[in-house]
C-alpha positions, 0 to 999 in steps of 0.5 A: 420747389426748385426749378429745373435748370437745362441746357435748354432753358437756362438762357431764357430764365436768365433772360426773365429780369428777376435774379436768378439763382442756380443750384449746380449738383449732382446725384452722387455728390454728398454735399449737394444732398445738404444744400439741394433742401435749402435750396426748395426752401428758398425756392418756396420763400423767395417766389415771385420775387427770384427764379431759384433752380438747380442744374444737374452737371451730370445732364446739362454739360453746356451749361456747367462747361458755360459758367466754368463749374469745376466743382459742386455743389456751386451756387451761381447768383445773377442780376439782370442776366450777369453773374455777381456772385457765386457760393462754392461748397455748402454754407448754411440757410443765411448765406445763400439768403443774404446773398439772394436778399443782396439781389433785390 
């Protein structure tokens, strides 16, 4: 399962050193309803090797407003605390893995 992505947390988990994914979605968003699986799928296949979480921009204004979220579902990929890539709209189970497998 994913972990949740805050206001409140996510500069510590960006902080960690491993690569970190962030789902940003919301409820009422269709899209995210596909991507948001796929994402606590990866979530599952990549522990202990990447932080992979989900931020809902609907309650985490600070963080969606920080990395410029305009539109969602948006996948945000960081290495060593910097933003290197970024999935915009929703794309099968390879893209975001390849992305992620790029980060290790």
């Amino acid at each position: 399962m994913a972990l949740e992505i805050t206001d409140s947390n996510y500069k510590e988990i960006l902080a960690e050193g491993k690569p970190v994914v962030i789902d940003f979605w919301a409820p009422w968003c269709g899209p995210c309803k596909m991507v948001g699986p796929i994402i606590d799928e990866l979530a599952t296949e990549y522990e202990g090797k990447a932080i992979i979480g989900k931020c809902d921009v609907d309650d985490n204004d600070d963080v969606a407003s920080e990395f410029g979220i305009r539109n969602i579902p948006t996948v945000l990929f960081f290495k060593d605390g910097q933003l290197v890539d970024k999935q915009v709209g929703s794309a099968p189970k390879a893209t975001y893995a390849a992305k992620i497998d790029a980060l290790l």
